[in-house]
N, C-alpha and C positions, 0 to 999 in steps of 0.2 A: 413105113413100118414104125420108124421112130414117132414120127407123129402119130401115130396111134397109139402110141406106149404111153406120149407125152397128156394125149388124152384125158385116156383109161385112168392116169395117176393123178389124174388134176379132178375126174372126178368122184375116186375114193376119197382124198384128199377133204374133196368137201362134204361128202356121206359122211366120214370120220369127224369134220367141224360139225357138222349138222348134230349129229350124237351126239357128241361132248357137250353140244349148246342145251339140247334137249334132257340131259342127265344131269346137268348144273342144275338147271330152271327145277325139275324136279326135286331135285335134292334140296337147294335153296327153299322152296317152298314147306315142303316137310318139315323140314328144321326150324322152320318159324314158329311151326305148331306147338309142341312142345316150350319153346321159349314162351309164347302167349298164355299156355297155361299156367304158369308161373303168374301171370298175374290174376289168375283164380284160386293158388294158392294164399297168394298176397289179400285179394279181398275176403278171404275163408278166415286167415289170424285178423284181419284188421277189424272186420265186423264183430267176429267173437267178442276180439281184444276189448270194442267201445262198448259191447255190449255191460249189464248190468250180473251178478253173478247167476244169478236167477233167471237170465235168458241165454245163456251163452249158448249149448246146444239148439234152442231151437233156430237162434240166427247162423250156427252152422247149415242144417237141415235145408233151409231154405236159399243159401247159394249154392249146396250143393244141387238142388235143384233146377235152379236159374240154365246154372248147366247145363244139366241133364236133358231138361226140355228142351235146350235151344237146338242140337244135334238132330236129333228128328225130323222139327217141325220148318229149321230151316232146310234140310235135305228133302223134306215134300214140296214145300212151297216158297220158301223165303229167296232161294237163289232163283225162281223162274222167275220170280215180284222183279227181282234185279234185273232182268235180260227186259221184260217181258213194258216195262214203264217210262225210261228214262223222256221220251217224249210228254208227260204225261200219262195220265188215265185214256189213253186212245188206242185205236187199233193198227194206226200206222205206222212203220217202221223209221228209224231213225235215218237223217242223212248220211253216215256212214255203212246202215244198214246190217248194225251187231246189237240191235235191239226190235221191241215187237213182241205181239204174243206169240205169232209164229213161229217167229227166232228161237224166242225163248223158252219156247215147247217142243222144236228143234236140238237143242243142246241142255235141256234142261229138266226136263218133264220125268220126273221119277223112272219109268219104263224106258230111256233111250239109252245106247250104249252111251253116252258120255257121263252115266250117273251110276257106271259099274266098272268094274277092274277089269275092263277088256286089254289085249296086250298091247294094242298099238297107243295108246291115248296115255301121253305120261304126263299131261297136265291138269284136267280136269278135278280129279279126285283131290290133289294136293291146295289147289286154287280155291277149291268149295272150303277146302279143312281149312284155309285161314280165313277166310270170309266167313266159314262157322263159327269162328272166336271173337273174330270182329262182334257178333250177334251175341256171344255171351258176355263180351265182356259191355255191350251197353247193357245189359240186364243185371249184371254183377253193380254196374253203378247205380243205377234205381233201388238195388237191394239194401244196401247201407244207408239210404234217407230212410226207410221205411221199420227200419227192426225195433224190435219190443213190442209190437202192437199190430201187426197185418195178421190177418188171416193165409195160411198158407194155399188153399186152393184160391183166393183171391188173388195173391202175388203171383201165383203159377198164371195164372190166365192173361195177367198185366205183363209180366215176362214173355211169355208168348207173343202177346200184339206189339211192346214195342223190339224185341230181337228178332220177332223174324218176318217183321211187317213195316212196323213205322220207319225206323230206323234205314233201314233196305229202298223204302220208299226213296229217303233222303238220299241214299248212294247210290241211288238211278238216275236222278236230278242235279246232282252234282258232285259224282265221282264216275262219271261214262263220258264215253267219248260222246256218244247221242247224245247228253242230258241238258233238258231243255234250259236252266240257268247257266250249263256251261257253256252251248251254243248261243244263246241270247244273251247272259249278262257277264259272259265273261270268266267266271267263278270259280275259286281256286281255294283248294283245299285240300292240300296230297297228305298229309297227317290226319285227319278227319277230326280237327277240333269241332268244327261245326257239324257236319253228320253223323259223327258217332257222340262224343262228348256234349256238343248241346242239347241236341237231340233228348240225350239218354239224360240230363241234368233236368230239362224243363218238362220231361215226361214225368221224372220224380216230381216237382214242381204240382203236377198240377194232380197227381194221387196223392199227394200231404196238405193240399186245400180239404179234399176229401174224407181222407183218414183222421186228419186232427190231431191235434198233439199226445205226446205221452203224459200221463195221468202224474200231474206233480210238476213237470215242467213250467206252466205257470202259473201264476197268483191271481187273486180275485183281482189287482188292479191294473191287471195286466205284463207286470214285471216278470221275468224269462229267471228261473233257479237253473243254475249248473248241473244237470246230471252228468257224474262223471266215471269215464268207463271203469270197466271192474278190472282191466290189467294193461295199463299206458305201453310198458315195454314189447308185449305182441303185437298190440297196436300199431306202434311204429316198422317192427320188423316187416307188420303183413304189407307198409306203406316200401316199403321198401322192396321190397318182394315184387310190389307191382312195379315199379320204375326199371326194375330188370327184367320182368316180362313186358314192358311197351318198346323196350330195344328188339325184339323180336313183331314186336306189332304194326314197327314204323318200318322193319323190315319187309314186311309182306307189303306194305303201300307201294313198292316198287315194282316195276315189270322188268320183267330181265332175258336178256336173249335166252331165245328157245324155247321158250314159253310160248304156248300155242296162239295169244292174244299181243304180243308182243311186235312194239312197231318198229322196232329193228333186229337186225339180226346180229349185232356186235355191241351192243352198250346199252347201259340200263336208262329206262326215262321212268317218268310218272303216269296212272295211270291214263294222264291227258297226253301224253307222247312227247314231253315237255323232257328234256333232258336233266339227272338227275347221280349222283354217284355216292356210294357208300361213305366215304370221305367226308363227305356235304354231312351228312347226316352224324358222323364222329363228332367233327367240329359244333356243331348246333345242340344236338340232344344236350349235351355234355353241356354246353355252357348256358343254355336257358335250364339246364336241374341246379346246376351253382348260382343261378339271376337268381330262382324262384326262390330258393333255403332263403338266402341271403337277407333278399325283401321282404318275407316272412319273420326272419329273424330280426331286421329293424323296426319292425311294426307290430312283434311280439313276445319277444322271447321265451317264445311257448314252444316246446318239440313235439305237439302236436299241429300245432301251424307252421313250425319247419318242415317236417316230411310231407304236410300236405303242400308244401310252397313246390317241394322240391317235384311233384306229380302237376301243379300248377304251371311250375316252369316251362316244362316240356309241353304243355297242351297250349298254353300260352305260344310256341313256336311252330306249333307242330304246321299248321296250314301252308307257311313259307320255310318252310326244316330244305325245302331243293333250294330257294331263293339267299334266304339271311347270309350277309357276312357273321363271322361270329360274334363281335361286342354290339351288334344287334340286335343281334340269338340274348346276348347276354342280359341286354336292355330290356328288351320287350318280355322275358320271364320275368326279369327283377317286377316289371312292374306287372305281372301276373300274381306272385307271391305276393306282393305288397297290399294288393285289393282284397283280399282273403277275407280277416278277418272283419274288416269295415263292412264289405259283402253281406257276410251271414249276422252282422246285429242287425241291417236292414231289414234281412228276412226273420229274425226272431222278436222285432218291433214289430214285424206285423202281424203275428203271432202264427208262426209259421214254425215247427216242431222238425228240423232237417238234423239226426241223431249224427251223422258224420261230414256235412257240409257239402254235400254231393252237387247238392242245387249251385251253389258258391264255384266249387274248385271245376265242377265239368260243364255247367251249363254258364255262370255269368265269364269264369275264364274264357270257355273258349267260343263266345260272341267275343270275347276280346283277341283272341287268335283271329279268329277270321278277318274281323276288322285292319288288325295290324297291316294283313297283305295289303285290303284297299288303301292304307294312309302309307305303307313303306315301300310299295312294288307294283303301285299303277301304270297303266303301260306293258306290264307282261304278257306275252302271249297268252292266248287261256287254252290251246289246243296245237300243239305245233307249228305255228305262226299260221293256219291255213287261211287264206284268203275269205273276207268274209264273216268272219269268226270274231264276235266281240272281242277285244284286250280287256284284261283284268282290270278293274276299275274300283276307285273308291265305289258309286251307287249300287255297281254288279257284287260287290260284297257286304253292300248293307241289305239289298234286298236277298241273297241266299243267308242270313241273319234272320230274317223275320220270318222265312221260308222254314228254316230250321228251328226256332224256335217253337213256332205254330204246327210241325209235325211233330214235337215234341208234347208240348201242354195239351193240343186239344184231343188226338186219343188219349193222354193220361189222365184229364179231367173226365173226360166223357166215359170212357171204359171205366175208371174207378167209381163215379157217379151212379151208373147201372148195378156194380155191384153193391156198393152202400144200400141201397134199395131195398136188392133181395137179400139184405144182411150176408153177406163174402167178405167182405173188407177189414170189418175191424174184429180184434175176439174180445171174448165178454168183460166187464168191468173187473170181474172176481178172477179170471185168469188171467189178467194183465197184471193186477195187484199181488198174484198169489209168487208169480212167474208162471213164464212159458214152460220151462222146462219141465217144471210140476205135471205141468197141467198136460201137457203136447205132446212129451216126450218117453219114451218108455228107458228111458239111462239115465245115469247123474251125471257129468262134469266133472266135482268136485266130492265123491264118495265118502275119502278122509277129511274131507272141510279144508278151509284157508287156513290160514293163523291169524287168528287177530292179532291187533299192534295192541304193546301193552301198555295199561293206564297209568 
């Protein structure tokens, strides 16, 4: 009888662990949401902020939208993309056997219970909502290259393919366990400098080949004029705003017991089942945001290239954010901030029109996050030590670099190419000059006018 008591209590005991594990994991996820959108707050003042007075609502409008769309069109198709590829464009299933089209049309397919609020299933929904943001926020980053001068059903259509297509493409490739760079090259990237960040920098990259500069930015001899925003202080705040929504975004990168995907049942890892703890990520975020101001601020003394240094820093670590000691963390932002500015004269010699340096701080930084793992932390497991399984490698991180940049630039070129065509892309000479707002928007801004500074 006693052994039967002893049992019965040992396994309530673990029903009761199992719960708690499963109502953390849920909760934990949730809570990221909200944090994440904090940094669509952040890109909604910063865009306004650099905008010109004359455009500031419409470069609202159109992250509002970035948004907007991304919810949707990732909840149709963007998370099956994700189950459904990490091998490749093929039809068969991963070695682990948590990807495929089957799979992914299995747990993923609009009509199956796991893409509804059925009562048993307490992870799914939560899981998609931060991988939905994941999706807006690389569309939030192509937004800011692009203002003053897109067409808004153009940019909607470009936010579509790379949040809930390109991008997704890249975190089946190298954020799954299946994923063919992570099985063959080893490839580590738990921050998603490279799959979200480059991605979404070289995707802007190759729509502003496209789009062309803004009207006045440069000169017949090719020399680049400053156009400078119409209010530096929102600017900064919005920069700011994002850096405390990517504490939230770095959070979701983690798997955490009870989580239905989750390779243990008692401690958090990374998506690759690589162990990893909230501590780890204190230390590091923290001190690659103080590397990045820092190096920014030696190489500018601009507080627009401080706050950017300081979003720099972090995406600068983010790929090794489970690995870094922290005056590594520290290092390796410093010298994330520090390229910033050098960066973007590159891209405005070549007469490249980037209104908030997006191409700069998220696509050439975080080729240099990724990078960093290969030159600091060769030799890491790329998958839970399993047998078989490339180690993280200097080559295995330069070629998910090239990987990543190239799902970046060639739908941004190609897709913005087709629209340039049938005229989508850009709006007209007279309402680029007049402003957008005039022209786009049915409200003003600024009703009572600014003040002007007196003479």
């Amino acid at each position: 009888m006693e052994e039967q008591i002893a049992e019965l209590a040992a396994k309530v005991a673990a029903l009761e662990s199992s719960t708690t594990n499963t109502m953390f994991a849920e909760t934990y996820y949730y809570l990221t949401i909200p944090l994440m959108v904090l940094i669509h707050a952040g890109f909604l003042a910063y865009e306004m902020g650099a905008s010109r007075q004359k455009n500031v609502l419409a470069s609202g409008i159109k992250n509002i939208l970035a948004f907007a769309f991304m919810v949707p069109t990732f909840y149709f198709f963007g998370w099956w993309v994700y189950w459904a590829f990490p091998t490749g464009f093929t039809l068969s299933a991963g070695p682990n056997e948590i990807s495929g089209m089957a799979y992914a049309t299995e747990i993923a397919a609009p009509w199956v219970e796991y893409m509804g609020p059925n009562i048993s299933d307490n992870a799914s929904g939560v899981f998609v909502g931060a991988f939905t943001l994941f999706a807006a926020t690389t569309a939030s980053i192509f937004s800011g290259a692009v203002i003053e001068r897109i067409q808004v059903v153009g940019f909607v259509i470009l936010a579509i393919v790379l949040g809930s297509f390109a991008w997704v493409v890249a975190a089946a490739w190298g954020w799954h366990a299946d994923g063919w760079l992570v099985q063959q090259w080893g490839y580590h990237d738990f921050g998603a400098a490279g799959l979200v960040h480059a991605v979404a920098g070289f995707f802007a990259l190759g729509v502003l080949i496209n789009l062309g500069p803004r009207i006045g930015k440069f000169n017949a001899d090719g020399s680049a004029n400053h156009i400078a925003p119409h209010n530096l202080p929102f600017l900064l705040v919005g920069l700011m705003l994002i850096i405390v929504g990517f504490w939230g975004f770095l959070m979701a990168c983690i798997i955490v017991p009870g989580e239905a995907w989750s390779w243990y049942s008692d401690k958090f890892s990374t998506i690759y089942g690589t162990p990893i703890t909230l501590s780890a990520l204190a230390f590091n975020i923290l001190m690659g945001f103080a590397g990045g101001i820092i190096g920014a601020w030696m190489v500018t003394r601009d507080p627009f290239w401080m706050m950017s240094g300081a979003l720099a820093g972090i995406i600068a670590c983010a790929s090794g954010l489970d690995l870094w000691w922290p005056p590594l963390a520290f290092a390796i932002g410093f010298v994330g901030g520090a390229i910033l500015k050098p960066a973007a004269a590159v891209l405005e010699k070549w007469g490249i029109d980037d209104a908030v340096g997006a191409v700069t701080v998220h696509g050439t930084v975080g080729i240099w996050g990724v990078m960093a793992v290969g030159i600091f932390a060769a030799g890491y497991p790329a998958l839970q030590g399993d047998p078989g399984i490339a180690t993280t490698s200097f080559v295995g991180q330069l070629v998910g670099s090239v990987v990543m940049f190239l799902l970046g630039f060639v739908p941004g070129y190609v897709v913005s190419l087709i629209l340039k065509s049938v005229g989508l892309l850009r709006v007209g000479e007279a309402a680029e000059i007049n402003g957008l707002d005039v022209t786009k928007v049915p409200s003003t801004a600024y009703p009572e006018g600014i003040n002007a500074p007196a003479e």
